[in-house]
C-alpha positions in Angstrom: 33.7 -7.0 -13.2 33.6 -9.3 -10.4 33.3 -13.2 -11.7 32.2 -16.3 -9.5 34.0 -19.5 -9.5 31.1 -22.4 -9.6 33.4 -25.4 -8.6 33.7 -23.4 -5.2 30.0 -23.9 -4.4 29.2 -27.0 -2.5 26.4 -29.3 -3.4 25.0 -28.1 0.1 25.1 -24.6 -1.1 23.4 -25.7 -4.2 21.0 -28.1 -2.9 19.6 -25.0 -0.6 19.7 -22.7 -3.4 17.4 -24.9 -5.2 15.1 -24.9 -2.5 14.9 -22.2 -1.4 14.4 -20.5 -4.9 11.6 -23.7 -5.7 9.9 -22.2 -2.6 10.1 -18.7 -3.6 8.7 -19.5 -7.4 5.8 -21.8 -5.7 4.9 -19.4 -4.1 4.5 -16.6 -6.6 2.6 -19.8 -8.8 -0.1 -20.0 -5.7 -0.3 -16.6 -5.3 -1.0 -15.8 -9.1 -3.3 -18.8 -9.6 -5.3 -17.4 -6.4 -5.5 -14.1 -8.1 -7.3 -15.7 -11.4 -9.9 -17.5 -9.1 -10.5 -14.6 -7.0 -11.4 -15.6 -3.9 -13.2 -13.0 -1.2 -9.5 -13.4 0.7 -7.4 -12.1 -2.5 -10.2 -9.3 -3.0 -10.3 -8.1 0.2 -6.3 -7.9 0.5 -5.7 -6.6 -2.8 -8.5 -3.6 -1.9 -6.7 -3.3 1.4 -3.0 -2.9 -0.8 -4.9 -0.1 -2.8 -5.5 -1.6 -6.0 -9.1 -1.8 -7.9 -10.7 -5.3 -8.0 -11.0 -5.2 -11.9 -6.8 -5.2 -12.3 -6.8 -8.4 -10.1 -6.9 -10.9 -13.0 -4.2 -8.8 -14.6 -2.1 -8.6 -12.0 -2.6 -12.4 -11.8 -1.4 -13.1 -15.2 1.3 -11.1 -15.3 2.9 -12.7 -11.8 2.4 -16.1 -13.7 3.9 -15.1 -16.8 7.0 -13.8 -14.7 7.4 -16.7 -12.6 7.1 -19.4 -15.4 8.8 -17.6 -18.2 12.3 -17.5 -16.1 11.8 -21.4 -15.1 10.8 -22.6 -18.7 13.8 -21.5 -20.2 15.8 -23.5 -17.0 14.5 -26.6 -17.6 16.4 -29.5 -17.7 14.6 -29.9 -21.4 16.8 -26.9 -22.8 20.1 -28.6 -21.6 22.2 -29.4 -24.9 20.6 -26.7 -27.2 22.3 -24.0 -27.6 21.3 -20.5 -26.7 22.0 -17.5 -28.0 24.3 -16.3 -25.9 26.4 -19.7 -26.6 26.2 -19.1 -30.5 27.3 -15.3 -29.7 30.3 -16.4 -27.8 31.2 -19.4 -30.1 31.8 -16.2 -33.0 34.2 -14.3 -31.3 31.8 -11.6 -30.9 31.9 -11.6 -27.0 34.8 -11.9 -25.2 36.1 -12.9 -21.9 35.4 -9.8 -20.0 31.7 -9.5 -22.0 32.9 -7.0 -24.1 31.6 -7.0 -28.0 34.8 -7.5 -30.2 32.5 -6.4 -33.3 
């Protein structure tokens, strides 16, 4: 099991890892809010990709769902309560190597 050292990142390296993943989920936020308004543009190109024009709004909710779920849960509004992974660890029942000791 291969383990990262964060201290050896540099705010530079962080900074553009923000961005760049802020650009990535704003994306995926246009694209799936485009998808519940259905413009002819999204119609035509998601006919074009093969899909039927009734599984648009679908496919819609589902990309926002998957793009907000992950960034809900990272919000700075989460920092100081403890998840469940924290309370698992803070029993003993996972150790270093993320191996169950139960």
């Amino acid at each position: 099991m291969t383990t990262t050292n964060y201290a050896s990142i540099s705010n530079q390296q962080l900074l553009a890892s923000r961005v760049l993943s802020g650009l990535a989920a704003l994306f995926l936020l246009v694209d799936g809010g485009m998808k519940l308004f259905k413009p002819p543009v999204v119609v035509e190109a998601t006919l074009k990709l093969g899909y039927p024009e009734s599984a648009i709004v679908g496919i819609g909710i589902a990309l926002l769902a998957g793009t907000l779920h992950p960034a809900w849960h990272r919000a700075p509004f989460w920092k100081g309560r403890p998840s469940r992974d924290h309370l698992k660890a803070s029993d003993g029942s996972i150790t270093s190597d993320g191996a169950s000791s139960k």
